[in-house]
Residue frames relative to the residue before (quaternion, step in Angstrom):
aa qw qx qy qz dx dy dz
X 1.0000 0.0000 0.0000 0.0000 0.00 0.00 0.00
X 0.6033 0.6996 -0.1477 0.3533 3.33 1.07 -0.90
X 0.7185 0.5383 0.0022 0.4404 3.08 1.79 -1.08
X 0.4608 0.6442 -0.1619 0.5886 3.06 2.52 -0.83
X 0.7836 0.4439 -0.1583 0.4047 3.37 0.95 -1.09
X 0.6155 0.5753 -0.3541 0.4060 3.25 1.26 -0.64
X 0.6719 0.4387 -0.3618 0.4746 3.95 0.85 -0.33
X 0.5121 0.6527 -0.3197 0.4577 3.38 1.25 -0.82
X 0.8196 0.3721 -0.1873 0.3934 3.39 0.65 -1.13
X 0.5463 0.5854 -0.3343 0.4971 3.45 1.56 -0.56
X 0.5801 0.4612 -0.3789 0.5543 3.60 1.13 -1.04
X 0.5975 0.6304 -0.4155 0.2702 3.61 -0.04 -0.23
X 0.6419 0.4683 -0.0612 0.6041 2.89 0.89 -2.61
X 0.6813 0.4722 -0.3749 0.4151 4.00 0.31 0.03
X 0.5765 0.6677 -0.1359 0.4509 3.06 1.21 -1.10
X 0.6119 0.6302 -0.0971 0.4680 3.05 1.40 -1.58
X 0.6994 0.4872 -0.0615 0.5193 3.35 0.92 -1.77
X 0.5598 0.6063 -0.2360 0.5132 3.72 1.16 -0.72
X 0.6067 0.5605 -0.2080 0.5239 3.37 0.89 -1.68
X 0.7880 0.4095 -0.2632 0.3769 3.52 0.02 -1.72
X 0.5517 0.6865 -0.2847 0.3785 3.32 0.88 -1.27
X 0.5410 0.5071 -0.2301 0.6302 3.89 1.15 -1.69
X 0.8383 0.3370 -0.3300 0.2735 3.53 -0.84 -1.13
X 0.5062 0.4363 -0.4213 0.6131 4.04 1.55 -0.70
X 0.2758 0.8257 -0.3321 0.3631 3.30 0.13 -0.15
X 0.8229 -0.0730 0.2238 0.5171 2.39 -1.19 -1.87
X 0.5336 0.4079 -0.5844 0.4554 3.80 1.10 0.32
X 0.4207 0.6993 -0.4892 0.3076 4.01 0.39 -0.16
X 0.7315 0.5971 -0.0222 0.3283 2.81 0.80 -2.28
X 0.6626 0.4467 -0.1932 0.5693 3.47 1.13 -1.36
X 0.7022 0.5303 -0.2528 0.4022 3.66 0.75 -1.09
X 0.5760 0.5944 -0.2395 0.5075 3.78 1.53 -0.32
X 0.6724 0.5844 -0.1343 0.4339 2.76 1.05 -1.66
X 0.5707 0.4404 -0.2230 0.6562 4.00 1.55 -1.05
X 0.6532 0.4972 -0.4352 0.3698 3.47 0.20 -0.19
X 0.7173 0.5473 -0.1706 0.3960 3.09 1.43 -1.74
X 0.7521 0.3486 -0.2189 0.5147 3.38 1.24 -1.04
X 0.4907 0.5404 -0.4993 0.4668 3.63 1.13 1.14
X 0.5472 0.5703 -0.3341 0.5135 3.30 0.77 -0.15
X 0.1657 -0.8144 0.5453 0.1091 2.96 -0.56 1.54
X 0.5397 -0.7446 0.3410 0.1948 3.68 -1.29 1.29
X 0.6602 0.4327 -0.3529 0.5024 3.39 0.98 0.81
X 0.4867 0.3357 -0.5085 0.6260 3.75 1.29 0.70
X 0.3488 -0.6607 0.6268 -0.2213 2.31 -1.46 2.61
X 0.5485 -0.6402 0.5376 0.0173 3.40 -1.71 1.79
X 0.1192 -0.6654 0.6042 0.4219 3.50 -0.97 -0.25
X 0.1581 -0.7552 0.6317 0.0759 3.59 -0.83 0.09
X 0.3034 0.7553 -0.5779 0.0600 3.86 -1.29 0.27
X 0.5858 -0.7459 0.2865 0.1357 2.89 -1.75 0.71
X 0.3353 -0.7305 0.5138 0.2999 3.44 -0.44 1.15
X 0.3574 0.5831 -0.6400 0.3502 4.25 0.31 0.47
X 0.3153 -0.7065 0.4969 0.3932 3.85 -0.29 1.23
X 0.5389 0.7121 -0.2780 0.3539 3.66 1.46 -1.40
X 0.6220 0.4969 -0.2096 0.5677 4.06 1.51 -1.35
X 0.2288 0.8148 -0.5266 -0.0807 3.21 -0.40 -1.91
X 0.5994 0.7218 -0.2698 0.2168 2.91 1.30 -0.49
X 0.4437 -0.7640 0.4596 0.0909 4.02 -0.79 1.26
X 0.1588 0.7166 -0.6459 0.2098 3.71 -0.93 1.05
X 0.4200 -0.6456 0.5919 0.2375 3.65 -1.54 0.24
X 0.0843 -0.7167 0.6885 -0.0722 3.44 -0.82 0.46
X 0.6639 -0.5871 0.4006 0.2325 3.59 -1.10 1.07
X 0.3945 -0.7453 0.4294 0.3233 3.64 -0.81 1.09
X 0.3983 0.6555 -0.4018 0.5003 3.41 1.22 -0.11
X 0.7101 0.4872 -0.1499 0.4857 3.47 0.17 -1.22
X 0.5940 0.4425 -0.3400 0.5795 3.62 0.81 -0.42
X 0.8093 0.3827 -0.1975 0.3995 3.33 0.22 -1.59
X 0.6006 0.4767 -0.4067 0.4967 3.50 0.95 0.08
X 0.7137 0.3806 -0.3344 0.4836 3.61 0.81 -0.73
X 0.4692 0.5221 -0.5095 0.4976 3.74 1.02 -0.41
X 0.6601 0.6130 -0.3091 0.3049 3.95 0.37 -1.71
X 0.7702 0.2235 -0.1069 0.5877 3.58 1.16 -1.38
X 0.7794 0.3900 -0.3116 0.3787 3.66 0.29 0.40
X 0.7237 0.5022 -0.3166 0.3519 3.78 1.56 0.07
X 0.8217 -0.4586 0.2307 0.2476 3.18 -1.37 1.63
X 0.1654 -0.7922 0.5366 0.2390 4.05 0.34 1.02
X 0.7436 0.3359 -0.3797 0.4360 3.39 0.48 -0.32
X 0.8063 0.2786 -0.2329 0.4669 4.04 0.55 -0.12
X 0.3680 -0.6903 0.5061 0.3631 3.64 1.32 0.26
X 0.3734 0.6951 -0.5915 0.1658 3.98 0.62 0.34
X 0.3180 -0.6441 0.6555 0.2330 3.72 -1.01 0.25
X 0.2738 -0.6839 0.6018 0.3084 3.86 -0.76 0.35
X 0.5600 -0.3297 0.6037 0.4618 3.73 -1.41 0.06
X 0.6884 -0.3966 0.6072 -0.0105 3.02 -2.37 1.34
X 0.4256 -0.6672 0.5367 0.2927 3.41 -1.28 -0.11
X 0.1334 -0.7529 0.5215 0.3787 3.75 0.50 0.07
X 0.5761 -0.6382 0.4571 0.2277 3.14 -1.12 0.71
X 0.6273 0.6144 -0.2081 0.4309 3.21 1.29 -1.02
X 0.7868 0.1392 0.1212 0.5890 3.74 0.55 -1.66
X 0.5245 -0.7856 0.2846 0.1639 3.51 0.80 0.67
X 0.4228 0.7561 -0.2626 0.4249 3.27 1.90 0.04
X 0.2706 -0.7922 0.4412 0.3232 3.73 -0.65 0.43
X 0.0325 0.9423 -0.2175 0.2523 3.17 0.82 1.36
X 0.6734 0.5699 -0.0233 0.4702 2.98 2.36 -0.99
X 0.1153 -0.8329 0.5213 -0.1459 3.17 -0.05 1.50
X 0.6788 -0.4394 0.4468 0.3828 4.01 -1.45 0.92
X 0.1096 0.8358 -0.5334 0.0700 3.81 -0.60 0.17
X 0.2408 -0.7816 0.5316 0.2201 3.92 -0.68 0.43
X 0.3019 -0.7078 0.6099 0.1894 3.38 -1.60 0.93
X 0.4558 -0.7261 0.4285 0.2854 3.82 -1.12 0.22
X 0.5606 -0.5710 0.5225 0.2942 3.46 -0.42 1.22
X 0.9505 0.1492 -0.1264 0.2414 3.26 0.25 -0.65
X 0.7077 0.3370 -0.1868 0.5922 3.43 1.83 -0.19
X 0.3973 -0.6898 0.4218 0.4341 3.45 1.62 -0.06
X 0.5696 0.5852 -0.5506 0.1732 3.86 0.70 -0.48
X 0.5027 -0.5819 0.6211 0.1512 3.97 -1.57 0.17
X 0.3981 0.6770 -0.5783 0.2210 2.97 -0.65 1.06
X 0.8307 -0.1930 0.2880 0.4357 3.68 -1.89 0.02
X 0.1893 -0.5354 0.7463 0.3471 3.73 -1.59 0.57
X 0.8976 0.2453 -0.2947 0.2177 3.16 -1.43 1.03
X 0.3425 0.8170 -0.4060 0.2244 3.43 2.22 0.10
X 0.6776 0.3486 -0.3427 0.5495 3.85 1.19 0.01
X 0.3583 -0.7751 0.5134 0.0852 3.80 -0.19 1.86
X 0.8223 -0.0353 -0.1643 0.5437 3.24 -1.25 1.41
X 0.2371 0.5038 -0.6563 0.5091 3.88 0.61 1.55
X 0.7084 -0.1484 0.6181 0.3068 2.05 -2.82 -0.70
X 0.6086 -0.5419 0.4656 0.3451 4.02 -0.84 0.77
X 0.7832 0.3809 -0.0998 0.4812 3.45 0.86 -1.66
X 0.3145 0.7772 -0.5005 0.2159 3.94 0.98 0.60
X 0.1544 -0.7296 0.6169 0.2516 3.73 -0.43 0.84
X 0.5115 -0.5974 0.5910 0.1795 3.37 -1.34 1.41
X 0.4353 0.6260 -0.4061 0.5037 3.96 1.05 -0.32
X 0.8540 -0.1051 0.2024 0.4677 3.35 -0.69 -1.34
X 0.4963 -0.6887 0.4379 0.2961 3.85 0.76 0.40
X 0.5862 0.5228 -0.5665 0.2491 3.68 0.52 0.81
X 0.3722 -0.7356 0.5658 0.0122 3.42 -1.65 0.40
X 0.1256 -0.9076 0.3494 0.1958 3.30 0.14 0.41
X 0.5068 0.5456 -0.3452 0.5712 3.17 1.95 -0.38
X 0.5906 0.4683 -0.4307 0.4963 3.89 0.80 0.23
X 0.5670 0.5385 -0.3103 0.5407 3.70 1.28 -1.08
X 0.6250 0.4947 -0.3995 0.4528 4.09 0.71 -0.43
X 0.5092 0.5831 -0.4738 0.4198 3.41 0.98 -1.49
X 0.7617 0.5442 -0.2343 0.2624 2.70 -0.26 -1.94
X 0.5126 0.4548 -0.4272 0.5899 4.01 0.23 -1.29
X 0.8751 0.4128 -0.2526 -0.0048 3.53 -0.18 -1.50
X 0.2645 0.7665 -0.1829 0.5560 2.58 2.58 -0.29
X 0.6035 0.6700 -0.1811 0.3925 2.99 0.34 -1.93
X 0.8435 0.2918 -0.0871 0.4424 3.63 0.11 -1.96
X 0.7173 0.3188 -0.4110 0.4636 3.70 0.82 -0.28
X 0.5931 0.5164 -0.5183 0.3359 3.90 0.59 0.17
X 0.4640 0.6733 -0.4038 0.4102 3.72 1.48 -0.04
């Protein structure tokens, strides 16, 4: 009797594992998909090209990023590949921040142990300028 049950029960506990596997999934999938179709398609990225020969700097829809990040990054290293650059045809084009205040382009994080959004140029942040305001309004 013992012997009847043991495949029965493996087919189950597989089954089981099959099942779970499907529902992360397809709860992943839906839960990406709301994220993606919140984003509204006219709040614009900076982006630019690492081709020393290109270099060249434009915005492109955050949608449009987050879809091409969604269908093109590495499942096992979360890498994103370079864009196409519109400009020099190279896949070269990567997410990139501009300075509020000097206009210059550069790396999130190119000033180590900062704010992410520090402009190696002239040292401003703007996510430090929020703190601050926000500071600012609750000691009042």
């Amino acid at each position: 009797m013992e012997d009847k049950r043991k495949p029965i029960m493996i087919a189950i506990i597989v089954v089981c594992f099959v099942l779970a596997i499907a529902i992360t999934i397809m709860t992943r999938t839906s839960e990406e998909e709301e994220i993606l179709d919140a984003i509204d398609p006219t709040e614009m990225t900076w982006v630019k090209c690492r081709n020393p020969n290109c270099e060249a700097l434009y915005e492109i829809s955050i949608k449009e990023h987050a879809i091409f990040a969604r269908e093109n990054r590495d499942p096992e290293t979360g890498i994103v590949p370079g864009m196409v650059c519109k400009e020099c045809g190279d896949e070269t084009v990567y997410g990139t921040e501009k300075c509020d205040k000097c206009g210059a382009a550069f790396e999130r994080g190119s000033v180590p142990e900062d704010f992410t959004d520090r402009c190696p140029e002239c040292g401003y942040s703007a996510e430090e300028e929020k703190r601050k305001a926000s500071r600012r309004r609750r000691s009042r």
